[in-house]
LOFIVEX-746921 format. One record per atom (N, C-alpha, C): residue number from 1; residue in three letters; atom name; chain; x, y, z. Coordinates in pm, whole numbers. Each point is the difference from the previous one (the first is absolute). Example, Ala and Ser with C-alpha at 12.3 -4.5 7.8 and 13.67 -1.06 7.14 Angstrom:
2
+-----+-----+------+-------+--------+--------+--------+
|   n | res | atom | chain |   east |  north |     up |
+-----+-----+------+-------+--------+--------+--------+
|   1 | ALA |    N |     A |   1319 |   -569 |    780 |
|   1 | ALA |   CA |     A |    -89 |    119 |      0 |
|   1 | ALA |    C |     A |     90 |    120 |      0 |
|   2 | SER |    N |     A |    -35 |    105 |    -72 |
|   2 | SER |   CA |     A |     82 |    119 |      6 |
|   2 | SER |    C |     A |    -77 |    109 |     73 |
+-----+-----+------+-------+--------+--------+--------+
// end
This chain:
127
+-----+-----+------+-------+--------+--------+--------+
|   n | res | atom | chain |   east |  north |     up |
+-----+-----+------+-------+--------+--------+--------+
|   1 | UNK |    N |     A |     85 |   -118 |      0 |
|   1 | UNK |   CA |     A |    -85 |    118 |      0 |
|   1 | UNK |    C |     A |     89 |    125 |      0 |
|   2 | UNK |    N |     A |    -20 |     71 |   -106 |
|   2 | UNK |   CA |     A |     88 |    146 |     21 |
|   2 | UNK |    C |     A |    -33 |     91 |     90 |
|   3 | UNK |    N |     A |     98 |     76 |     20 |
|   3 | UNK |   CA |     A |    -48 |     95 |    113 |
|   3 | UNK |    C |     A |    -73 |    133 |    -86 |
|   4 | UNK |    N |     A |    -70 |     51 |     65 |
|   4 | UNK |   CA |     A |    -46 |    138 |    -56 |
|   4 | UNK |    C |     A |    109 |    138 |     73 |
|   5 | UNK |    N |     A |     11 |     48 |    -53 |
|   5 | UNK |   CA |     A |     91 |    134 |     40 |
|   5 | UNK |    C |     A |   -110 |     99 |    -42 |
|   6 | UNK |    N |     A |      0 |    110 |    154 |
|   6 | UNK |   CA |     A |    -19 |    103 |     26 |
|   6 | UNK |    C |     A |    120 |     88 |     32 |
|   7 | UNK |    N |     A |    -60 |    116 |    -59 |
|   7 | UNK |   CA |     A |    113 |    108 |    -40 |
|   7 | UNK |    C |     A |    -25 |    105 |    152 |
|   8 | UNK |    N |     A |     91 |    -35 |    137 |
|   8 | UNK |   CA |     A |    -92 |     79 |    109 |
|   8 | UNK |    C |     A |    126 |    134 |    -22 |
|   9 | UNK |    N |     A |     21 |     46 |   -108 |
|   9 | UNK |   CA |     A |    107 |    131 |     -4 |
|   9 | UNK |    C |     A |    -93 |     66 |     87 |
|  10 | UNK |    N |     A |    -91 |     72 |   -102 |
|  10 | UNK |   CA |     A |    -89 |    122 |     56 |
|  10 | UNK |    C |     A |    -43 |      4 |    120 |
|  11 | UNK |    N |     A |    -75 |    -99 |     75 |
|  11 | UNK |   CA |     A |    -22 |    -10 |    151 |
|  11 | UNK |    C |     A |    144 |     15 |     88 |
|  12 | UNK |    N |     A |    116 |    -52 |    -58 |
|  12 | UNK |   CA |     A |     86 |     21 |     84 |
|  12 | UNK |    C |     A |     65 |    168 |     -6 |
|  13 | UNK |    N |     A |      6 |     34 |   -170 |
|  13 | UNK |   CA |     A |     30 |    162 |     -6 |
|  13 | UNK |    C |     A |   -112 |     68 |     88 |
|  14 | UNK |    N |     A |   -104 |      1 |     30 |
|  14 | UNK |   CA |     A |   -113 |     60 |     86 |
|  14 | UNK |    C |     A |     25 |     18 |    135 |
|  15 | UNK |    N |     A |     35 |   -134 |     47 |
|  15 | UNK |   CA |     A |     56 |    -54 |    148 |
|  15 | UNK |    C |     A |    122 |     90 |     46 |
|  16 | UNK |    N |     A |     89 |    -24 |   -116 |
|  16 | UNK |   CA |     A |    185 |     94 |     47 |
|  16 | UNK |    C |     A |    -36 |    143 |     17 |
|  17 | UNK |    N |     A |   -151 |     26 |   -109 |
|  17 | UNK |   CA |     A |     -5 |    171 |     22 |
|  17 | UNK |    C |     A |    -33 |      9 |    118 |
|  18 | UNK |    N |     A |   -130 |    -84 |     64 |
|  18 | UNK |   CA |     A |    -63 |     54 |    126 |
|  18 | UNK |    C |     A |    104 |    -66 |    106 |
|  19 | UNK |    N |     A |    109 |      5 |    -23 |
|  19 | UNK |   CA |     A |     55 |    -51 |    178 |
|  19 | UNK |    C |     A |     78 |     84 |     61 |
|  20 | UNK |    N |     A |    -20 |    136 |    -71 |
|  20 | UNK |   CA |     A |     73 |    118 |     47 |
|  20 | UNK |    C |     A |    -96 |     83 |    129 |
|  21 | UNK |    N |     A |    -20 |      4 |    123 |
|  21 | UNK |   CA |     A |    -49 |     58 |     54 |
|  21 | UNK |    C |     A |    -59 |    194 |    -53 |
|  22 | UNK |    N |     A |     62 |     33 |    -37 |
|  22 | UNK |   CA |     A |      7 |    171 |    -16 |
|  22 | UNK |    C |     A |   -138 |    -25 |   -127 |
|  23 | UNK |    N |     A |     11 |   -113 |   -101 |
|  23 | UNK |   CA |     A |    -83 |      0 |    -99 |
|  23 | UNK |    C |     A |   -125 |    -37 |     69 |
|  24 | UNK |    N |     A |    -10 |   -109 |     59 |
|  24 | UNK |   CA |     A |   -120 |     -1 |     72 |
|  24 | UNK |    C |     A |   -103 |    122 |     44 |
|  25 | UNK |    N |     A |    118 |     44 |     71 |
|  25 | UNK |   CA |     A |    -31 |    107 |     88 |
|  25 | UNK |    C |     A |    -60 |    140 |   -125 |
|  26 | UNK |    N |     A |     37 |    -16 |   -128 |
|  26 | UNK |   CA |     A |    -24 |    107 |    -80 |
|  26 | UNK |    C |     A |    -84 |    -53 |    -59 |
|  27 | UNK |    N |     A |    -43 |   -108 |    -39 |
|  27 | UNK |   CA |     A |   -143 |    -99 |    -24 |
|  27 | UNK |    C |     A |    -89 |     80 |     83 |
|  28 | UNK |    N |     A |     -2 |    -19 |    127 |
|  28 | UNK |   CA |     A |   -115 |     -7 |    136 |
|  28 | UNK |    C |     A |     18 |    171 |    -50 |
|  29 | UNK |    N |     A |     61 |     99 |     -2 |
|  29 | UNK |   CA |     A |    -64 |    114 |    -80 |
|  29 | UNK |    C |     A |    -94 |     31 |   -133 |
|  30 | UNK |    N |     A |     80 |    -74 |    -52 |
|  30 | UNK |   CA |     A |    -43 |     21 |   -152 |
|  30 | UNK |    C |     A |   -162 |    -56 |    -18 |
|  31 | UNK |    N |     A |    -34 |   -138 |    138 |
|  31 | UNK |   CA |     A |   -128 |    -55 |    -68 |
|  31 | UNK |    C |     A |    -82 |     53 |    -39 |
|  32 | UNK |    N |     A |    -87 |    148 |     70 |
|  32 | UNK |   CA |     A |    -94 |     73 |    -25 |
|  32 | UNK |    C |     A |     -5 |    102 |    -93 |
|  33 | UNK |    N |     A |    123 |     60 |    -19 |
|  33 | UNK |   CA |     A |     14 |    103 |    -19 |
|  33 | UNK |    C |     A |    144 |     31 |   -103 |
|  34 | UNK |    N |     A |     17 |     65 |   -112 |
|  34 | UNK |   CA |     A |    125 |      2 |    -32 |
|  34 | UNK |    C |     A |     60 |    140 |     72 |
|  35 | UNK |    N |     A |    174 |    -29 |    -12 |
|  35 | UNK |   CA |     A |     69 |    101 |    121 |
|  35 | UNK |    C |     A |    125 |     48 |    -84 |
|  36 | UNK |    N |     A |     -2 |     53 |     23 |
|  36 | UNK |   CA |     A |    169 |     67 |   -105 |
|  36 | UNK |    C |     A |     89 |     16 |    124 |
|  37 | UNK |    N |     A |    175 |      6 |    -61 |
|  37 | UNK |   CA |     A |     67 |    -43 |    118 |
|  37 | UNK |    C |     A |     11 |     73 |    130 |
|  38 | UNK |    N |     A |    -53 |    131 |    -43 |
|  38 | UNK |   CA |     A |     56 |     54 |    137 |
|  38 | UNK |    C |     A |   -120 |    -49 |    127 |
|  39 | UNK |    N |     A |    -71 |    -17 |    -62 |
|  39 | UNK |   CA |     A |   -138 |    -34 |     81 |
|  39 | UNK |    C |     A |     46 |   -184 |     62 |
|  40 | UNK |    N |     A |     88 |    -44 |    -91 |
|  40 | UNK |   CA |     A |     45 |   -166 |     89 |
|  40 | UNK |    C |     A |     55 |     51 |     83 |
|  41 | UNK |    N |     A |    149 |    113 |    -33 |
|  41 | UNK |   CA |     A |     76 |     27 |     76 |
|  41 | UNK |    C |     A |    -78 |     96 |    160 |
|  42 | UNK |    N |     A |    -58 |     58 |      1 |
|  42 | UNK |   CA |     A |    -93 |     34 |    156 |
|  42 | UNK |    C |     A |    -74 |   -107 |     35 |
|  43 | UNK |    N |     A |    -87 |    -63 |    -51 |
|  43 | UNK |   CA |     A |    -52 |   -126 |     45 |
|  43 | UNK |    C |     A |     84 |   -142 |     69 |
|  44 | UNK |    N |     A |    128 |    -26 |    -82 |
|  44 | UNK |   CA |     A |     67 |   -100 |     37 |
|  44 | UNK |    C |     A |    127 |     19 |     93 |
|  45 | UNK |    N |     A |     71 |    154 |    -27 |
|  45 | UNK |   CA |     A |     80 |     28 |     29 |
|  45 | UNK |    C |     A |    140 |    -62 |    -67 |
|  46 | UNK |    N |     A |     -8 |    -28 |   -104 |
|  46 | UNK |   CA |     A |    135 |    -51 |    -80 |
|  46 | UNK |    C |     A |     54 |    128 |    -67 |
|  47 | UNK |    N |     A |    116 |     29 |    -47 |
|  47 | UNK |   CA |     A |     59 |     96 |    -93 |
|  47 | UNK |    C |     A |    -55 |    -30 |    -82 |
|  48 | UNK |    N |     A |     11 |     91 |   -118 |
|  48 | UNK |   CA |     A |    -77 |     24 |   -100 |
|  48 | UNK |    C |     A |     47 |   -110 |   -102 |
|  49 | UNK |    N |     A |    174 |     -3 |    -11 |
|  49 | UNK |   CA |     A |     56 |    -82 |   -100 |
|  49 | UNK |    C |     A |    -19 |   -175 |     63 |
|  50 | UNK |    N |     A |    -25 |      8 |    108 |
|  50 | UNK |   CA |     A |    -31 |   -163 |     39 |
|  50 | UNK |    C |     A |   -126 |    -39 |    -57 |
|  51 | UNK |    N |     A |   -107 |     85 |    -14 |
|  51 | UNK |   CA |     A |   -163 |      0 |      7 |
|  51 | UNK |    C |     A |     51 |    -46 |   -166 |
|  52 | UNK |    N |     A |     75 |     84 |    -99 |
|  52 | UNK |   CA |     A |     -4 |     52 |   -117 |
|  52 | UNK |    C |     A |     26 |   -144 |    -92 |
|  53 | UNK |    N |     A |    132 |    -98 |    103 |
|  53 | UNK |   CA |     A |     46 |    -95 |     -6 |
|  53 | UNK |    C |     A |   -119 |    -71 |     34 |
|  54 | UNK |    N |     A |    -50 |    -76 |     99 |
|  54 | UNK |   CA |     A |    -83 |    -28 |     -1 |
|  54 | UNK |    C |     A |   -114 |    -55 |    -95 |
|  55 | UNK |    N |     A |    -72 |    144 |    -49 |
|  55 | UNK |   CA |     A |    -57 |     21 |   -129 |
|  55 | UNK |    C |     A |     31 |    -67 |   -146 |
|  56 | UNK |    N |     A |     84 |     41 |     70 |
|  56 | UNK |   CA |     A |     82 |     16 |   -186 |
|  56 | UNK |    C |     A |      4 |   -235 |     17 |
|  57 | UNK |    N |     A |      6 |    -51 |     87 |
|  57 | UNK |   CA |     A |     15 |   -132 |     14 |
|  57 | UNK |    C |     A |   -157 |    -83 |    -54 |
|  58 | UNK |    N |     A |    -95 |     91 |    107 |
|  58 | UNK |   CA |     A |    -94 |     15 |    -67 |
|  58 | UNK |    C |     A |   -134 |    -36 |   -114 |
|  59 | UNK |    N |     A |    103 |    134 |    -55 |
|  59 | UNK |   CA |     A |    -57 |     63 |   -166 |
|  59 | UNK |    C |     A |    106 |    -96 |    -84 |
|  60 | UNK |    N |     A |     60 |   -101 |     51 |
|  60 | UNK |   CA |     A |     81 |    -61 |   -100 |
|  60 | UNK |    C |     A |    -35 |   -111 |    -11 |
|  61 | UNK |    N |     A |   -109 |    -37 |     99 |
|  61 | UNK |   CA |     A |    -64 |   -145 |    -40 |
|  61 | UNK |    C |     A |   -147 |    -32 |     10 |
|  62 | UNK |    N |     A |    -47 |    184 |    -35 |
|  62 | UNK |   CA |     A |   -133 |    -38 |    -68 |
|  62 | UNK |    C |     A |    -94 |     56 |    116 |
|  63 | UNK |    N |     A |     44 |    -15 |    117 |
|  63 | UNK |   CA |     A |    -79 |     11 |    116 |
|  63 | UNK |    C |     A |    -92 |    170 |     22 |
|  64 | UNK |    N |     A |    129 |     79 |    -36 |
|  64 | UNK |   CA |     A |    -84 |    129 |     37 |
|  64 | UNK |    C |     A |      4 |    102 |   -154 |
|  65 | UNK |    N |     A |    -53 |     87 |    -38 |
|  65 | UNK |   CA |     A |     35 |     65 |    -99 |
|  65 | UNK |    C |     A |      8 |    162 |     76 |
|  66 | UNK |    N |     A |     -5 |     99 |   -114 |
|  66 | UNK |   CA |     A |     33 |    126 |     63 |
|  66 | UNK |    C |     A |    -73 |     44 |   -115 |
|  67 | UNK |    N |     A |      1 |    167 |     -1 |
|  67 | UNK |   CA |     A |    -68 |    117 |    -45 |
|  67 | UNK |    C |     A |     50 |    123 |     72 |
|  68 | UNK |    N |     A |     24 |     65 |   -134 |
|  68 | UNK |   CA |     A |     60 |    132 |     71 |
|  68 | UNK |    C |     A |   -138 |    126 |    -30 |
|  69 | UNK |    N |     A |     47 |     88 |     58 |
|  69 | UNK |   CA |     A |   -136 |    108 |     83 |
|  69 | UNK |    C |     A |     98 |    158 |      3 |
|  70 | UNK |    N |     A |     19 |     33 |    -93 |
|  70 | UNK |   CA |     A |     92 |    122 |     18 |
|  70 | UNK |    C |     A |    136 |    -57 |     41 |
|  71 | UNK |    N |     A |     56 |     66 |    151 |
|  71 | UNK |   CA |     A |    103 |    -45 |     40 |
|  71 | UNK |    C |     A |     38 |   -153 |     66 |
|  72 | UNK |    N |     A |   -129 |    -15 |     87 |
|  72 | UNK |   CA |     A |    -24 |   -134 |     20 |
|  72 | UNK |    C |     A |    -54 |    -88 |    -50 |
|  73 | UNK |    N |     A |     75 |   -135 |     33 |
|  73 | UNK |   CA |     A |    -23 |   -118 |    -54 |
|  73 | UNK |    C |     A |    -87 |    -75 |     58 |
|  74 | UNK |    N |     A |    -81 |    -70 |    -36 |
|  74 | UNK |   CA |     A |    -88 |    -64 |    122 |
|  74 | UNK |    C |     A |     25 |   -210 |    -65 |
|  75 | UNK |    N |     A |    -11 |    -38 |    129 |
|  75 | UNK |   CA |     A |     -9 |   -107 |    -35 |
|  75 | UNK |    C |     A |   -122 |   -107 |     65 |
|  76 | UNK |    N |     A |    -21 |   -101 |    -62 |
|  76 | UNK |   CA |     A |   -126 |    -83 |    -10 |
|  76 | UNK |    C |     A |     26 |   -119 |     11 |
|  77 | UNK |    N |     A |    -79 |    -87 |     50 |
|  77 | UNK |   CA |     A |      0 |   -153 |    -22 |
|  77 | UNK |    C |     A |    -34 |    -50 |   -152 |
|  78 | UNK |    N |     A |     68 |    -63 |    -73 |
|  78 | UNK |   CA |     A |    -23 |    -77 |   -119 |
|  78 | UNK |    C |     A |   -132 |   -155 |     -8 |
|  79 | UNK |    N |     A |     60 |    -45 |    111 |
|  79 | UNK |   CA |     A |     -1 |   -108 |     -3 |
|  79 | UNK |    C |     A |   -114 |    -43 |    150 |
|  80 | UNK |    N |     A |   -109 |     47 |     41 |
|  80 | UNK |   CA |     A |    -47 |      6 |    137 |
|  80 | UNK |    C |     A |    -27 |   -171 |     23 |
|  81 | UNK |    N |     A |    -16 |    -65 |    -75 |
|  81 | UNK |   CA |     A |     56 |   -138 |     48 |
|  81 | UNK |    C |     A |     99 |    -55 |     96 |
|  82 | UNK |    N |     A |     71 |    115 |      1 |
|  82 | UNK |   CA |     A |    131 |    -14 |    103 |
|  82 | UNK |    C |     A |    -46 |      6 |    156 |
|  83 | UNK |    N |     A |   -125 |     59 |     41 |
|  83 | UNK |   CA |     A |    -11 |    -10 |     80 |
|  83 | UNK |    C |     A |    -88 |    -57 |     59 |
|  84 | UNK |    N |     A |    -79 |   -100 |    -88 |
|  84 | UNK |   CA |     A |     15 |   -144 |     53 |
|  84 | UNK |    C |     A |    129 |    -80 |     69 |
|  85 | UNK |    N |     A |     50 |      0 |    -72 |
|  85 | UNK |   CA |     A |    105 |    -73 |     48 |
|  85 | UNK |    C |     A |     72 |     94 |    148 |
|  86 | UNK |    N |     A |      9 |     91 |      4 |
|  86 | UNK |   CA |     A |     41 |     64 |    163 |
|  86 | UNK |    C |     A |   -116 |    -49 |     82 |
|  87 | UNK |    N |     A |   -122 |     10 |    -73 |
|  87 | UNK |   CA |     A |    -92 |    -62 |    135 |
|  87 | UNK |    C |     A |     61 |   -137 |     48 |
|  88 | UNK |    N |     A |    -43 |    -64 |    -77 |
|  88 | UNK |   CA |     A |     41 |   -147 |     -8 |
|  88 | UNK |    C |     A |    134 |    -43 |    117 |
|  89 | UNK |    N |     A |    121 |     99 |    -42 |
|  89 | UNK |   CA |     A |     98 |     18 |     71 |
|  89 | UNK |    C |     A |    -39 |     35 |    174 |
|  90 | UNK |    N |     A |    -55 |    105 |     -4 |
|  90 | UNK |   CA |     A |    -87 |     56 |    126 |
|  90 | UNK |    C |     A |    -48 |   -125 |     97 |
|  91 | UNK |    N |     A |   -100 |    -66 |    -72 |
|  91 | UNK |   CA |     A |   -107 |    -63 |     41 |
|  91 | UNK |    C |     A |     94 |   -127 |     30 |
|  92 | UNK |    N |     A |     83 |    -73 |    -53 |
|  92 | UNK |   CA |     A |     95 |    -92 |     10 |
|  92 | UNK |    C |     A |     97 |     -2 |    136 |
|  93 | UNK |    N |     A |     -7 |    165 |     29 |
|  93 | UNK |   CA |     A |    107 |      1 |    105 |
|  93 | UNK |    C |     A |   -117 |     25 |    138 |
|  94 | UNK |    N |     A |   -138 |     39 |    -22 |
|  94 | UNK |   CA |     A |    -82 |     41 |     93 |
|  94 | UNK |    C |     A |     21 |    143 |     47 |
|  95 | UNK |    N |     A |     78 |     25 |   -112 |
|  95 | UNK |   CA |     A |    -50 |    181 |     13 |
|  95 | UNK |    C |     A |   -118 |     67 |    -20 |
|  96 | UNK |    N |     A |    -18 |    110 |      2 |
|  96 | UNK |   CA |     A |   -160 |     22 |    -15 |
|  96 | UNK |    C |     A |     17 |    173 |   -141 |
|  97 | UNK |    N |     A |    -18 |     89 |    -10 |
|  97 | UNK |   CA |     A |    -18 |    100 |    -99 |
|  97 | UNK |    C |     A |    149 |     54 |    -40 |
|  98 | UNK |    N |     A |    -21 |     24 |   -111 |
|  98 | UNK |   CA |     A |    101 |    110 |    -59 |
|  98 | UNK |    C |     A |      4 |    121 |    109 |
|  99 | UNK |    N |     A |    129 |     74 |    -25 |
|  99 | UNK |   CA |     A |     40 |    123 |     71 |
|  99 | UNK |    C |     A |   -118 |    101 |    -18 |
| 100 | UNK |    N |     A |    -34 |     58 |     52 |
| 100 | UNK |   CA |     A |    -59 |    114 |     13 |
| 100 | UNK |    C |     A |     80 |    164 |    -12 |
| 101 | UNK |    N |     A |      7 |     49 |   -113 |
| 101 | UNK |   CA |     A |     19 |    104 |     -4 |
| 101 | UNK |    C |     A |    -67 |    152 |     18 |
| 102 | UNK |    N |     A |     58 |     70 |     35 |
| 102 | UNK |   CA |     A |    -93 |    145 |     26 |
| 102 | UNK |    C |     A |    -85 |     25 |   -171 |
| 103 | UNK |    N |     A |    -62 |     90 |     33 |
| 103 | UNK |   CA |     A |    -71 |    107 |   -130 |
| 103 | UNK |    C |     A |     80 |     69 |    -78 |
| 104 | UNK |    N |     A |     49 |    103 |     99 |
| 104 | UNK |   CA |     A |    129 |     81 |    -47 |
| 104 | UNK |    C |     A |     59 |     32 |     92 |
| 105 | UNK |    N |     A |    131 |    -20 |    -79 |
| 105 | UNK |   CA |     A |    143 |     23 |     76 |
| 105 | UNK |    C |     A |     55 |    123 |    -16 |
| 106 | UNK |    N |     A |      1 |     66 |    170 |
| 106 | UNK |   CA |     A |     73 |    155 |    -13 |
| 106 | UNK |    C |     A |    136 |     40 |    -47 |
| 107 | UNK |    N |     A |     59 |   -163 |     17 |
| 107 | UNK |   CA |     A |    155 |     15 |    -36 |
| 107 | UNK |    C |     A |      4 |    -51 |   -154 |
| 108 | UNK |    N |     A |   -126 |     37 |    -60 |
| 108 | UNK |   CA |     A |     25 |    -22 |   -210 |
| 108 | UNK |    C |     A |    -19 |    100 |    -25 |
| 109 | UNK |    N |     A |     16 |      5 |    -79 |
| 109 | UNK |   CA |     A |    -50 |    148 |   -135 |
| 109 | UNK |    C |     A |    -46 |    -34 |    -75 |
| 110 | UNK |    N |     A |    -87 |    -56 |    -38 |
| 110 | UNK |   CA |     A |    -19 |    -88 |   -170 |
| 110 | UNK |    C |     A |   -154 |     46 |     45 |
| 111 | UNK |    N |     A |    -26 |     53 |   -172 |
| 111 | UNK |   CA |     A |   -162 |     29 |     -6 |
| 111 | UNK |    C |     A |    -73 |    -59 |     98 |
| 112 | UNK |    N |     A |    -46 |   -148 |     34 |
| 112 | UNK |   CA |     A |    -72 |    -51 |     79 |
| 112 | UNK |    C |     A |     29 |     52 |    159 |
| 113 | UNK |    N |     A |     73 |     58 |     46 |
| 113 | UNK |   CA |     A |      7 |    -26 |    123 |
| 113 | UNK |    C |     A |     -5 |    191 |     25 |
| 114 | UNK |    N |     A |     90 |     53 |    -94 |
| 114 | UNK |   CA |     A |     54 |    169 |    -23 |
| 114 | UNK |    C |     A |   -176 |     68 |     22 |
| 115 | UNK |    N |     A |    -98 |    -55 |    -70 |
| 115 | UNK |   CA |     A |   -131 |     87 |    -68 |
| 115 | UNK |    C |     A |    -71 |     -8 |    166 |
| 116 | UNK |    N |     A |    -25 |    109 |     37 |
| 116 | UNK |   CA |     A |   -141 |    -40 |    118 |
| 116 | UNK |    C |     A |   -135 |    -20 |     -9 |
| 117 | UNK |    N |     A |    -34 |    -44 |     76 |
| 117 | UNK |   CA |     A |   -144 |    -36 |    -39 |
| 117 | UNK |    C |     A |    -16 |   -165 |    -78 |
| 118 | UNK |    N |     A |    111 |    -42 |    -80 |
| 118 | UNK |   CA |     A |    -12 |   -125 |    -54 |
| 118 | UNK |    C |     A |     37 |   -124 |     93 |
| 119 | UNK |    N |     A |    -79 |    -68 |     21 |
| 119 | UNK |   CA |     A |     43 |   -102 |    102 |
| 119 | UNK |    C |     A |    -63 |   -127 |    -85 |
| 120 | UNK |    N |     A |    102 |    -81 |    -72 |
| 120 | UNK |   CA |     A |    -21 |    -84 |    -56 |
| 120 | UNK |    C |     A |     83 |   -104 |    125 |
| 121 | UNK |    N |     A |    -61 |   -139 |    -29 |
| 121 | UNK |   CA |     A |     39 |    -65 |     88 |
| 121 | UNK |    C |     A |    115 |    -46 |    -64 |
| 122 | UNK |    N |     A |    164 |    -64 |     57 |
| 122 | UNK |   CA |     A |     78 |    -48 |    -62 |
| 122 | UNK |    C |     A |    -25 |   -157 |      0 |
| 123 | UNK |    N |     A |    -36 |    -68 |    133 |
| 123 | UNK |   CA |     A |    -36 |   -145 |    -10 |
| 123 | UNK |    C |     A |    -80 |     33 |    108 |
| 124 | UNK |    N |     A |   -105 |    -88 |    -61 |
| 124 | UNK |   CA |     A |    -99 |    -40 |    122 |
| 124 | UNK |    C |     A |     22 |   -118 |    102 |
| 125 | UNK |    N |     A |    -14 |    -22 |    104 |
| 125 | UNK |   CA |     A |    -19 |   -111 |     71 |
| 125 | UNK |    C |     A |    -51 |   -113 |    -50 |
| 126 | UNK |    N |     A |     29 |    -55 |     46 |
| 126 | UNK |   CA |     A |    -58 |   -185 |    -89 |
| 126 | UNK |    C |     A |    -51 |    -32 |    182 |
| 127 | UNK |    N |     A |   -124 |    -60 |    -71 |
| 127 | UNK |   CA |     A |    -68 |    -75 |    110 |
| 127 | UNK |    C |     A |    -19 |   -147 |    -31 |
+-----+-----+------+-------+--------+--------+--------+
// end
């Protein structure tokens, strides 16, 4: 009987992206809401060129895309399938919700947070 071969590249390229903590952590931003960097960088507290790195790891395997907005860039989830799989991860370890981030952050500048009066949510709570 021959064997059948499955090709598990892609699940494993998926896997190497998400085992970076900082990406996670810029996932659990990004779910609701897209964020341009300076807005990771007050939210997460990483330098800008770590966040940028990060990203850029990313946008290189499909996961997030971007859009630029004048000066800022904003970036997005590609792929929201992905976070299935963090649940999954979550739920596996008996963790319970994604991070909770503020509305707006006093320490950004980026349209969303700069404008008053706009209070868009960045991630909601998961129940």
């Amino acid at each position: 009987m021959a064997k059948r071969k499955y090709n598990y590249d892609p699940q494993a390229k998926l896997f190497k992206t998400l085992m970076h903590p900082a990406r996670l952590a810029i996932l659990d931003v990004l779910r609701n809401r897209e964020a341009c960097v300076c807005h990771l960088e007050a939210a997460l507290g990483y330098r800008q060129a770590y966040i940028s790195q990060q990203l850029m790891e990313l946008r290189g395997n499909g996961i997030v895309e971007s859009r630029r907005d004048g000066l800022n860039i904003y970036y997005r989830v590609s792929k929201p399938g992905v976070f299935s799989v963090l649940d999954a991860a979550r739920t596996a370890l008996g963790e319970g919700t994604q991070g909770v981030w503020p509305e707006v952050l006093p320490a950004c500048e980026c349209p969303h947070c700069s404008q008053e009066g706009e209070n868009i949510p960045l991630v909601a709570a998961k129940t």
